[in-house]
C-alpha positions in Angstrom: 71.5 115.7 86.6 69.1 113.0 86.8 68.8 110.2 89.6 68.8 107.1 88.6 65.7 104.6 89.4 67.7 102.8 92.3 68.8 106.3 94.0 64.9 107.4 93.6 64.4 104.2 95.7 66.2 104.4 98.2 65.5 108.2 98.9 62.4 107.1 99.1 63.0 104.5 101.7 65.2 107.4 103.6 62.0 109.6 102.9 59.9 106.7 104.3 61.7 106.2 107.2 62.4 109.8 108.7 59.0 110.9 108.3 57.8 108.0 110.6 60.8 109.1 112.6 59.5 112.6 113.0 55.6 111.7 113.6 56.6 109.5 116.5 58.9 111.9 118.0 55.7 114.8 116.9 52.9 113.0 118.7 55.1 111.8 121.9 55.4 115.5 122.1 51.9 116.8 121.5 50.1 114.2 123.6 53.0 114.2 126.4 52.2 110.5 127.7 54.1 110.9 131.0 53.9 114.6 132.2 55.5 115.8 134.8 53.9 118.4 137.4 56.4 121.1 135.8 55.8 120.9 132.1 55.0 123.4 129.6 52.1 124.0 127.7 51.8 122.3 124.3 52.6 125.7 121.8 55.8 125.5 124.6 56.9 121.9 123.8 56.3 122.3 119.3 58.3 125.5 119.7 61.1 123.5 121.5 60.1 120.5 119.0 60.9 122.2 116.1 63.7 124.1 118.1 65.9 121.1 118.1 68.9 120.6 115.5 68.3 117.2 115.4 64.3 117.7 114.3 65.7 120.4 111.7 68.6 118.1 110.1 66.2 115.2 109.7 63.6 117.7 107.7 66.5 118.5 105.7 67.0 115.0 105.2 63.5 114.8 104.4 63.6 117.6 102.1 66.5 116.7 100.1 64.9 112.9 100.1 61.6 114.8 97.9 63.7 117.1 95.7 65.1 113.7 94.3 61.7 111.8 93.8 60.0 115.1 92.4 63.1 115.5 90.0 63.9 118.8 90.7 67.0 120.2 88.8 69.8 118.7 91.5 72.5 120.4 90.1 71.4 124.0 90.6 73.0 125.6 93.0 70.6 125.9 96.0 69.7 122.4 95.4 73.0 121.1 95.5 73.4 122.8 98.8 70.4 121.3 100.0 71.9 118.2 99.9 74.8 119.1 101.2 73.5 120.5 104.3 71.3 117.5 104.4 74.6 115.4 104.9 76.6 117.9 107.3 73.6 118.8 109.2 72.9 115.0 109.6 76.5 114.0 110.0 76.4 116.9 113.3 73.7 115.4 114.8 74.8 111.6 114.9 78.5 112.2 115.6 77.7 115.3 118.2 74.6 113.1 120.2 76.9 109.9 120.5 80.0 111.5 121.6 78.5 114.3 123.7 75.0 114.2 124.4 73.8 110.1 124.6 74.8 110.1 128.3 72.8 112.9 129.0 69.5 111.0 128.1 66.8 108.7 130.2 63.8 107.7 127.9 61.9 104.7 127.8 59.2 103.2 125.5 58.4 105.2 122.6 60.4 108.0 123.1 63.7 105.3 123.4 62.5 104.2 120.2 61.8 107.6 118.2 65.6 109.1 119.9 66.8 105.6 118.5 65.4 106.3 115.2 66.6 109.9 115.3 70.0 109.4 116.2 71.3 106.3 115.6 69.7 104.4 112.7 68.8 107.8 110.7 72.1 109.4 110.2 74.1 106.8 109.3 71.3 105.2 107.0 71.1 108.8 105.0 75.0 109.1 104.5 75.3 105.9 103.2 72.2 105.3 100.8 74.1 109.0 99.6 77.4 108.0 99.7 76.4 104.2 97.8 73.7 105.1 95.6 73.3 108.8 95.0 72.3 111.4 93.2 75.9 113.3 93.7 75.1 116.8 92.3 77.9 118.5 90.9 78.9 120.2 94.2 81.7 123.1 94.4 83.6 124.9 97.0 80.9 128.0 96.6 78.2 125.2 98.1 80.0 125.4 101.3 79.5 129.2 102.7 75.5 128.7 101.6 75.2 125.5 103.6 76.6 126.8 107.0 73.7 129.8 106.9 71.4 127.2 108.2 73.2 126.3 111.3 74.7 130.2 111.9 70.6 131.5 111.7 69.9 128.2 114.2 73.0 129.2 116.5 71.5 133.1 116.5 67.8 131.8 116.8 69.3 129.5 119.7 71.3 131.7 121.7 68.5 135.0 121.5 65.6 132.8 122.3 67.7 130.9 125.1 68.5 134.6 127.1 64.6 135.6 126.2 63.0 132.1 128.0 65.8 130.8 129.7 65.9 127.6 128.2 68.8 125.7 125.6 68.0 122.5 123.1 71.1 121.4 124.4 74.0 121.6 127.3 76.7 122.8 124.9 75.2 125.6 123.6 73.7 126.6 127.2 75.2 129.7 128.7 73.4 129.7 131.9 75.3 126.5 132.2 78.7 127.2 130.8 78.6 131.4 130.1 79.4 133.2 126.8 83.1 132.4 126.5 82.7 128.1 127.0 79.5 128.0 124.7 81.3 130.4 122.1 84.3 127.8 121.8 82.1 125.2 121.5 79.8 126.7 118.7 83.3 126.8 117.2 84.7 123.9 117.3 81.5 122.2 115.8 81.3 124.8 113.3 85.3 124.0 111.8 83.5 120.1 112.3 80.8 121.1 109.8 83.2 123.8 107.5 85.6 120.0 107.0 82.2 117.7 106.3 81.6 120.1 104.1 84.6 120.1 102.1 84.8 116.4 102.4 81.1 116.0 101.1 82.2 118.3 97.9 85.2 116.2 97.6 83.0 112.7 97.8 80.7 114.4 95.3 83.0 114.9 92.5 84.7 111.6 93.3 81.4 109.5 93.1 79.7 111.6 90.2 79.7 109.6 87.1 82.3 111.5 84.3 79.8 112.8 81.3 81.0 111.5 77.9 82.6 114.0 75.7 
């Protein structure tokens, strides 16, 4: 399918948007304005950077924003479930930081502002320019087991590089903190979470494509 002129637009604006997101949240972390005595070396702090969920949905945000300005054929298959882990991935992180991690948090300044950004205005501001104005590939049931491989690989990257160096993106997921058997109940409760965004993105898909003339 092709977008339409106003979708292009607005993915652009999401485009737009996230990357200044990112950069801020990029340079506050390469040029570490307020170390600490403690912290780790800069190839230390872009490995946790990029180690973040939230850092990876937004590039898939980002990514899904492109394929729609470049035109790339939305309704293939691994296309379609770019955007829909675009949405569940995104979905995750704003639901999962408000309700379980937003207390957890003390930032000032910039990095208030790029966590804001991140969190708060960027999730909901890529559902709903999807959900209002598009594209909506013609998503199926098959979509879904391709879209969770993303976060499975980032669960498995997680958990092996967290018992190598000792150190977890997040308190959920950390099993110095909690052990195997708390932080394996967790990683699946979220994972039905995503498995039921992702049927409901499917089902919003079909509902909001527009019905071809016979």
């Amino acid at each position: 399918m092709a977008a339409s002129t106003t979708a292009k637009r607005v993915q652009l604006l999401i485009v737009v948007f996230v990357s200044a997101a990112l950069l801020l949240r990029l340079g506050i972390t390469i040029f570490d304005p307020d170390p600490a005595p403690d912290d780790p070396d800069l190839l230390t702090r872009m490995v946790r950077f990029f180690s973040y969920f939230t850092i990876q949905s937004n590039i898939v945000v980002l990514l899904a924003g492109l394929a729609v300005l470049k035109d790339k054929p939305l309704d293939d298959p691994w296309w379609r479930t770019l955007r829909l882990a675009s949405m569940v991935g995104i979905t995750v992180t704003g639901i999962v930081y408000m309700t379980i991690l937003a207390g957890d948090s003390d930032l000032h300044g910039l990095s208030q502002l790029a966590n804001y950004m991140l969190h708060y205005v960027g999730p909901p501001l890529a559902v709903f320019a999807w959900l209002i104005y598009g594209p909506w590939p013609a998503m199926t049931l098959s979509d879904v087991p391709r879209t969770l491989i993303w976060p499975l690989v980032w669960v498995a990257y997680t958990l092996i590089r967290g018992a190598i160096v000792d150190w977890y993106p997040y308190p959920f997921i950390d099993v110095e903190l909690h052990g195997y058997g708390k932080v394996a109940v967790n990683i699946l409760a979220i994972t039905i979470f995503a498995i039921v965004l992702s049927l409901a993105y499917v089902g919003l898909s079909r509902w909001r494509r527009p019905v071809s003339p016979r």
